[in-house]
ROZAVO-319883 format. One record per residue: residue in one letter; chain; residue number from 1; x, z, y of N, C-alpha, C, O in turn. Coordinates in nm, 2 decimals. Each point is the difference from the previous one (the first is absolute). Layout:
{"A","A",NUM,{X,Z,Y},{X,Z,Y},{X,Z,Y},{X,Z,Y}}
...
This chain:
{"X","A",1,{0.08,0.00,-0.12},{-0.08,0.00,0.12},{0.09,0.00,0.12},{0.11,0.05,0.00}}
{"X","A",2,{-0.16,-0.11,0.11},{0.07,0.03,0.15},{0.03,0.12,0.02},{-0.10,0.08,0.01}}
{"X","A",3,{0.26,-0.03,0.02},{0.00,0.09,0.04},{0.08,-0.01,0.13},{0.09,-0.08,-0.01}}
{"X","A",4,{-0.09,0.13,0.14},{0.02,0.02,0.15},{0.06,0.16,0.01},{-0.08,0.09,0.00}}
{"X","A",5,{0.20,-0.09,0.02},{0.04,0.16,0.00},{0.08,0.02,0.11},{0.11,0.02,-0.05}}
{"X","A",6,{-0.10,-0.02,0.21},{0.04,0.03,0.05},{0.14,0.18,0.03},{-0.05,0.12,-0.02}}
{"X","A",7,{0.14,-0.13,0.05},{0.10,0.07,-0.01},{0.09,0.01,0.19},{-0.02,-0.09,0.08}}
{"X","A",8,{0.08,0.18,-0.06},{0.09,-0.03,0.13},{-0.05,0.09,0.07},{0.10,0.06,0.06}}
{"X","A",9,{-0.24,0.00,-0.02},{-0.06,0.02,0.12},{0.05,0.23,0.02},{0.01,0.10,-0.08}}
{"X","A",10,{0.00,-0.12,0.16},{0.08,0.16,0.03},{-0.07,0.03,0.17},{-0.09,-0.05,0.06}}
{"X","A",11,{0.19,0.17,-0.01},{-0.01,0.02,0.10},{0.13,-0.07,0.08},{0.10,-0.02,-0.06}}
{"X","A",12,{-0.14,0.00,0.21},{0.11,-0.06,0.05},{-0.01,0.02,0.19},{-0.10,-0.02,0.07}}
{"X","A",13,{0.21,0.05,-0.02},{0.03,-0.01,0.16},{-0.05,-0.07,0.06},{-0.02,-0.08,-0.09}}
{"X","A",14,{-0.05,0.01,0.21},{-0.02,-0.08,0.11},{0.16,-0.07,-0.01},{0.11,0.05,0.01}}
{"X","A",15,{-0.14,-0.21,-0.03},{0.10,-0.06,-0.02},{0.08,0.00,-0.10},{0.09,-0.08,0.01}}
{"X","A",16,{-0.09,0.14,-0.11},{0.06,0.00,-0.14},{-0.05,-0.13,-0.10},{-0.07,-0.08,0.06}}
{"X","A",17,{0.09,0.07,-0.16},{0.03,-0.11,-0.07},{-0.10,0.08,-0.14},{0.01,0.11,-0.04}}
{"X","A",18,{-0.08,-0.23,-0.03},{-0.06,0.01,-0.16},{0.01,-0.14,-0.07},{-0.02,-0.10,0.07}}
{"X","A",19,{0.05,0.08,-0.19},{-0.10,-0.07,-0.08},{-0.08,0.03,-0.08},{0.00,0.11,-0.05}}
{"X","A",20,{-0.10,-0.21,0.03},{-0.05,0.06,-0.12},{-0.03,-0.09,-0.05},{-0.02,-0.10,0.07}}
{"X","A",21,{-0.01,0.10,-0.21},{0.04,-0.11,-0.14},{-0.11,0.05,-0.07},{-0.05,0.11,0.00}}
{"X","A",22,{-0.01,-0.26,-0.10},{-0.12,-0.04,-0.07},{0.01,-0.01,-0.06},{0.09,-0.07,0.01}}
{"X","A",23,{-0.11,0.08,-0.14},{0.05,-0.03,-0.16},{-0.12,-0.04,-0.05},{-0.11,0.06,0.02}}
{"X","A",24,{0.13,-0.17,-0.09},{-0.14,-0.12,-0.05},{0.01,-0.01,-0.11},{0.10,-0.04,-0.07}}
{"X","A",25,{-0.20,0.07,0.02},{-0.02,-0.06,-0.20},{-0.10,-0.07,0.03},{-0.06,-0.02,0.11}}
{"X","A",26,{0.03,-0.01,-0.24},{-0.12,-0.03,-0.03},{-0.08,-0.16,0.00},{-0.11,-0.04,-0.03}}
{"X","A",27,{0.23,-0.03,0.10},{-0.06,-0.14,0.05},{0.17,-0.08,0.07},{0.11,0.05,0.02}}
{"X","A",28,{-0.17,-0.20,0.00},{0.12,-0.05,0.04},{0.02,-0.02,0.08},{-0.02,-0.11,0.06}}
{"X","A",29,{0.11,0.26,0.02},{0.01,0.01,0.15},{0.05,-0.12,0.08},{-0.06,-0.05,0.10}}
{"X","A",30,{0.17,-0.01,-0.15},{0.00,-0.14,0.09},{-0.09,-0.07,0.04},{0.02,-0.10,0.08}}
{"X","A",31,{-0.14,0.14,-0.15},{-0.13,-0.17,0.00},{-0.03,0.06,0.15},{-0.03,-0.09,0.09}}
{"X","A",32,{0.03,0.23,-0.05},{-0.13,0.10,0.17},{0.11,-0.02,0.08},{0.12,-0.03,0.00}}
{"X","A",33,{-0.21,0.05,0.07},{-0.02,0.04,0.16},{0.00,0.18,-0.06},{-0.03,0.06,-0.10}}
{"X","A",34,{0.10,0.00,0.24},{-0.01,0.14,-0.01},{0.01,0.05,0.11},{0.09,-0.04,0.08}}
{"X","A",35,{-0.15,0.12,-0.06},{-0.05,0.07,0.12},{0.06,0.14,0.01},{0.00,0.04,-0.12}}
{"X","A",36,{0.05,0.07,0.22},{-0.04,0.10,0.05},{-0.07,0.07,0.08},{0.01,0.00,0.12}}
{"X","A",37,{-0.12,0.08,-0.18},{-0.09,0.04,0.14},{0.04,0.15,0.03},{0.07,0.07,-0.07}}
{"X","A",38,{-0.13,-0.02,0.20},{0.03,0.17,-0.06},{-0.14,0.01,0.10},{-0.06,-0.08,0.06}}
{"X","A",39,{0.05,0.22,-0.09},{-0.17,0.09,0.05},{0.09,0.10,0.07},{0.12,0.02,-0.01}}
{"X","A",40,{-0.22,0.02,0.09},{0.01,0.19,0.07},{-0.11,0.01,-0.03},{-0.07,-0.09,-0.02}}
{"X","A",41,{0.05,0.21,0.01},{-0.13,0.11,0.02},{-0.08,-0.05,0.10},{0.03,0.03,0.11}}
{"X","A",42,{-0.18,-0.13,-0.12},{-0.04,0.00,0.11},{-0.03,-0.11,0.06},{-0.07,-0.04,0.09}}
{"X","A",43,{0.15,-0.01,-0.17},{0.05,-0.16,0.05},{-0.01,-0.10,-0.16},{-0.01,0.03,-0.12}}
{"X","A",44,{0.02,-0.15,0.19},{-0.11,-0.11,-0.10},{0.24,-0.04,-0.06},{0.11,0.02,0.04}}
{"X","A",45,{-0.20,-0.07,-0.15},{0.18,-0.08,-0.04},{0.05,-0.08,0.09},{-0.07,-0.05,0.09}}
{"X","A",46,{0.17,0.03,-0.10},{0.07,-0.13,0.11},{0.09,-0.02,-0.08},{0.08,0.09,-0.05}}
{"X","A",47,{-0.08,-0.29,0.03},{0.12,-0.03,-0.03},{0.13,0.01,0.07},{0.01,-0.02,0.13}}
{"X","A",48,{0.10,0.06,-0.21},{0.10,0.03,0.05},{0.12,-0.15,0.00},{0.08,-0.04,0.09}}
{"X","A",49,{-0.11,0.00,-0.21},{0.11,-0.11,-0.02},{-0.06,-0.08,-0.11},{-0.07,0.06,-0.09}}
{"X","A",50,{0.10,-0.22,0.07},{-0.05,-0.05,-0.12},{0.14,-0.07,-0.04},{0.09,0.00,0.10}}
{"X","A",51,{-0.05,-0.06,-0.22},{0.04,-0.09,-0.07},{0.00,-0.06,-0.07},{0.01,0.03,-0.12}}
{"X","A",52,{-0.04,-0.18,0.18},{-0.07,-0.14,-0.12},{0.10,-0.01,-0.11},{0.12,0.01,0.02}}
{"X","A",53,{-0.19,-0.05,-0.14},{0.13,-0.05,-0.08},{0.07,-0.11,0.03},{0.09,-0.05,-0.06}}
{"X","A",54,{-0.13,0.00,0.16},{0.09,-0.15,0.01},{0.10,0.09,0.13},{0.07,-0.07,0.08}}
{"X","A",55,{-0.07,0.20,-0.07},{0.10,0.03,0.09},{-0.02,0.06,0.12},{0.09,0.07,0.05}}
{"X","A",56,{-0.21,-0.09,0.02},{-0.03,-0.04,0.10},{-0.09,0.15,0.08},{-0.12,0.04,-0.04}}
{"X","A",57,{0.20,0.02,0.14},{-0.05,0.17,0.03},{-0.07,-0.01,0.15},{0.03,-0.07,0.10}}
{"X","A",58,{-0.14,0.17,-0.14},{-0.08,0.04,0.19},{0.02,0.11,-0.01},{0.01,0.06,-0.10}}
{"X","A",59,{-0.02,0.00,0.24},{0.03,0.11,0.00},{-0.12,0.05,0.11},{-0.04,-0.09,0.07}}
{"X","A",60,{-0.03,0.26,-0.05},{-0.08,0.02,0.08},{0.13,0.04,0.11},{0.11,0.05,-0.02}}
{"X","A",61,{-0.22,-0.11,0.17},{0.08,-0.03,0.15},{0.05,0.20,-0.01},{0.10,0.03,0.06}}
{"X","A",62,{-0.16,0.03,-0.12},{0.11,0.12,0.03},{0.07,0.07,-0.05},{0.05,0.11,0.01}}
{"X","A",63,{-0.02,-0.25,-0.12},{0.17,0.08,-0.09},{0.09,-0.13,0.01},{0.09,0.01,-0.08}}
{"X","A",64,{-0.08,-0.15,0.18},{0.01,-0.07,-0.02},{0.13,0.03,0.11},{0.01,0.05,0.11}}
{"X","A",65,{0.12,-0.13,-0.25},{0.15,0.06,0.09},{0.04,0.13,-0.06},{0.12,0.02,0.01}}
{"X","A",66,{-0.22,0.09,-0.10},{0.06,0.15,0.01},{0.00,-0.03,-0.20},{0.10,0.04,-0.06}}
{"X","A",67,{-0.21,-0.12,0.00},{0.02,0.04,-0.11},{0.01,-0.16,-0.07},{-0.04,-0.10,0.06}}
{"X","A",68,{0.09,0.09,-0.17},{0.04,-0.10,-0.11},{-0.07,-0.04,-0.13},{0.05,0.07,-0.09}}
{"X","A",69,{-0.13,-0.13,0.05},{-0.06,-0.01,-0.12},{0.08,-0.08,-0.07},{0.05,-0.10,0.05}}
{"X","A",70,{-0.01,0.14,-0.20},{0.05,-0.13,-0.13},{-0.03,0.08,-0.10},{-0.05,0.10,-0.03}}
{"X","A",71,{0.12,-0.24,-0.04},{-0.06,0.07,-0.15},{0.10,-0.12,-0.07},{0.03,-0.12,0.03}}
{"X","A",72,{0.02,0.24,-0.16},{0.05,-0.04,-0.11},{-0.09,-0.05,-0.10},{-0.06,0.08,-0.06}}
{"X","A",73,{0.05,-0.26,0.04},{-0.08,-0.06,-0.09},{0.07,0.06,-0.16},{-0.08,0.03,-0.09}}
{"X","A",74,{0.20,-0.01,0.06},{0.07,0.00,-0.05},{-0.01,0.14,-0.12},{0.00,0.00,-0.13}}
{"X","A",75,{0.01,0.14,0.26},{0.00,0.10,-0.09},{-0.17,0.06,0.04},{-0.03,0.11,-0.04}}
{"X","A",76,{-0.08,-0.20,0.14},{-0.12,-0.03,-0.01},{-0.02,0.18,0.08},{-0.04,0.11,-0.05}}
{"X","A",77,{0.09,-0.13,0.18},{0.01,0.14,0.08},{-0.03,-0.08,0.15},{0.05,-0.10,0.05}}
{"X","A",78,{-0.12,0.15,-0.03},{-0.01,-0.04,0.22},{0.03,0.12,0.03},{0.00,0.09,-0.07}}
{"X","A",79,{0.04,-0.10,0.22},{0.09,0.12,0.07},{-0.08,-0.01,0.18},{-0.05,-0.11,0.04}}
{"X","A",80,{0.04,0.20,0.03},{0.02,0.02,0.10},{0.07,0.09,0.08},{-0.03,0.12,0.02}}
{"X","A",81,{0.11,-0.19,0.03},{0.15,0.06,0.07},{-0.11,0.06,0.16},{-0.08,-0.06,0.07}}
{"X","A",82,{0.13,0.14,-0.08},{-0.09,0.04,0.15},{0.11,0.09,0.12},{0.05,0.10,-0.06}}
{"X","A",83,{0.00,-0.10,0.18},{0.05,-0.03,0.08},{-0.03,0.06,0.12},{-0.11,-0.03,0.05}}
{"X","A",84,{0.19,0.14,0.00},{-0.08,-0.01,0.16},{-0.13,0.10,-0.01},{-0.06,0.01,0.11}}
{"X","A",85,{0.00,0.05,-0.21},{-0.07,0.09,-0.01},{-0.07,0.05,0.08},{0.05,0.10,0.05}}
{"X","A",86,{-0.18,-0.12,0.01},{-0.05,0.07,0.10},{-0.12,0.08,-0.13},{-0.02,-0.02,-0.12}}
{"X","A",87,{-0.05,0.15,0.25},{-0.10,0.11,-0.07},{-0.07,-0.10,-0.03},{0.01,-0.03,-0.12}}
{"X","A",88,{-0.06,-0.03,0.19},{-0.18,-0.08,0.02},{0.06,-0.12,-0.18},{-0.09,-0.07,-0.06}}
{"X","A",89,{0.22,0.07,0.01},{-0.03,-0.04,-0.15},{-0.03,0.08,-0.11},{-0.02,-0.03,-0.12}}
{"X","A",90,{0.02,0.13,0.18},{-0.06,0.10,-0.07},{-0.09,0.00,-0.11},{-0.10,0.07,0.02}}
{"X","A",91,{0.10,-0.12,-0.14},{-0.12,0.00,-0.11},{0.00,-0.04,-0.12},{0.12,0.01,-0.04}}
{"X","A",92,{-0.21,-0.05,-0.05},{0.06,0.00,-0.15},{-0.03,-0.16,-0.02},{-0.11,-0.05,0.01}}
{"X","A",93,{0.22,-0.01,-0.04},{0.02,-0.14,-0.04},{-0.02,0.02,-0.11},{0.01,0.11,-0.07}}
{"X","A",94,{-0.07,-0.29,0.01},{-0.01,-0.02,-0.07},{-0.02,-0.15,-0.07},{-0.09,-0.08,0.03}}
{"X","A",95,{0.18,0.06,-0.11},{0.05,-0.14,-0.06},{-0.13,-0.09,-0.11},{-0.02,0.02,-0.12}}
{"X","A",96,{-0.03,-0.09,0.17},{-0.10,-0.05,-0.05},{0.04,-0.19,-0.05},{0.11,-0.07,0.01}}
{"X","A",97,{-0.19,0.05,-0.05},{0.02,-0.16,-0.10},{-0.09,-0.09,0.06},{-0.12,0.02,-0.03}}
{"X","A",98,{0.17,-0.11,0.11},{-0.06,-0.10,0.06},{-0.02,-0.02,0.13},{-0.01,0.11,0.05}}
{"X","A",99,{0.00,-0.20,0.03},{0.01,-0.02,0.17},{-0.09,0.06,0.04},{-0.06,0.07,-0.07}}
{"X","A",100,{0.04,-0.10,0.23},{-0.03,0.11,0.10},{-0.19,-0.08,0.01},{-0.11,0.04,0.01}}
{"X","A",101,{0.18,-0.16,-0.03},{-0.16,-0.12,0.00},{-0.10,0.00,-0.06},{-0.11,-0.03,0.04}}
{"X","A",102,{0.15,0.06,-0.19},{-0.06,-0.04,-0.10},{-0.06,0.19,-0.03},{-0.11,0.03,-0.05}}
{"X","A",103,{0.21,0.10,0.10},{-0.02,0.11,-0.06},{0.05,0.03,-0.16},{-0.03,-0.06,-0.10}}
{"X","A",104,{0.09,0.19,0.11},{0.07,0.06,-0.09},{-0.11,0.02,-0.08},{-0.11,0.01,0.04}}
{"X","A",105,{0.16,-0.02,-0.20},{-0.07,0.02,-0.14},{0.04,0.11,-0.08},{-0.07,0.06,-0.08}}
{"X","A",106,{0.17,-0.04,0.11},{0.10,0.16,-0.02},{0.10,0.08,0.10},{0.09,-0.03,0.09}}
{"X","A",107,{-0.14,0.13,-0.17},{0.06,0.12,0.12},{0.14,0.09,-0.03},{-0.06,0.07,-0.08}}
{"X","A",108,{0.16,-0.03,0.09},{0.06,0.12,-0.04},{-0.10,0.10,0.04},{-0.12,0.00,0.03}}
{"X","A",109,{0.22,0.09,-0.05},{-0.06,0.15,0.02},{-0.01,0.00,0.18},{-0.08,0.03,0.08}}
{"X","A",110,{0.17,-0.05,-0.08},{0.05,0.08,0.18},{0.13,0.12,-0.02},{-0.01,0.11,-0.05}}
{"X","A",111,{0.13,-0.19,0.13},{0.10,0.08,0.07},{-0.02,0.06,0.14},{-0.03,-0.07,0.09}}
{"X","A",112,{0.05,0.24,-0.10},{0.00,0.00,0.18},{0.10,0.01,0.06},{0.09,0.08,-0.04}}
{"X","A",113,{-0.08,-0.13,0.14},{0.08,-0.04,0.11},{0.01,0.09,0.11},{-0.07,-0.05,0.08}}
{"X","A",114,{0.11,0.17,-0.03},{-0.02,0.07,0.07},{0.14,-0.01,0.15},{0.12,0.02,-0.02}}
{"X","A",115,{-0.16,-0.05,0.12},{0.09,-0.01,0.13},{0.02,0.11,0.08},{-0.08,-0.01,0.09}}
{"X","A",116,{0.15,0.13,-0.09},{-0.04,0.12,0.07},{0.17,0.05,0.07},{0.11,-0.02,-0.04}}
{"X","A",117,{-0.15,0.07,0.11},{0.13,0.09,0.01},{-0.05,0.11,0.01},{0.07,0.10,0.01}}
C-alpha cells in the first residue's frame, strides 16, 4: 500500500535552517507529482511546494527564495530544504502524492515545524 512518512521536522531559531525528508513505498514514485502542504491550527492547508516528475517545481509566493523542493527518483525520498526560517512557518508539514491541480490522494502523517526563539 502507499505509504508517505515524513521525518526532519524539530524546533528551530528565527533564521535557522531544516530539512525535511519523505519516504515513499507503495507505488512508482517517479511516475507523481508531489506536493508539500503544511496547516496551523486554524488555518486551512496551504501548498507549500510541488514537484512534477518531469522535474519541474512551484513554489508558494512566501517560501519562494527561502525553501527548496527535490526528490530522489532513485532511493524514491522528496526533501524540503527550508532556509531563512521565519515564526509565521510555523506548522506541521506534510508530504502528500500528486500536484497542487489535480489535489493530493495521500497524505503522510505530519512533521512539525516549530520557529521560535
Amino acid at each position: 500500500q502507499v505509504q508517505l512518512v515524513e521525518s526532519g521536522g524539530g524546533l528551530v531559531q528565527p533564521g535557522g535552517s531544516l530539512r525535511l525528508s519523505c519516504a515513499a513505498s507503495g507505488f512508482t514514485f517517479s511516475n507523481y507529482a508531489m506536493t508539500w502542504y503544511r496547516q496551523t491550527p486554524g488555518k486551512e492547508r496551504e501548498v507549500v511546494a510541488s514537484m512534477f516528475n518531469y522535474g519541474i517545481t512551484d513554489y508558494a509566493d512566501s517560501v519562494k527564495g527561502r525553501f527548496t523542493i527535490s526528490r530522489d527518483n532513485d532511493r524514491n525520498v522528496m526533501y524540503l530544504q527550508m532556509n531563512n526560517l521565519k515564526r509565521e512557518d510555523t506548522a506541521t508539514y506534510y508530504c502528500t502524492r500528486g500536484g497542487p491541480l489535480d489535489g493530493p490522494d495521500y497524505w503522510g502523517q505530519g512533521t512539525q515545524v516549530t520557529v521560535s526563539s
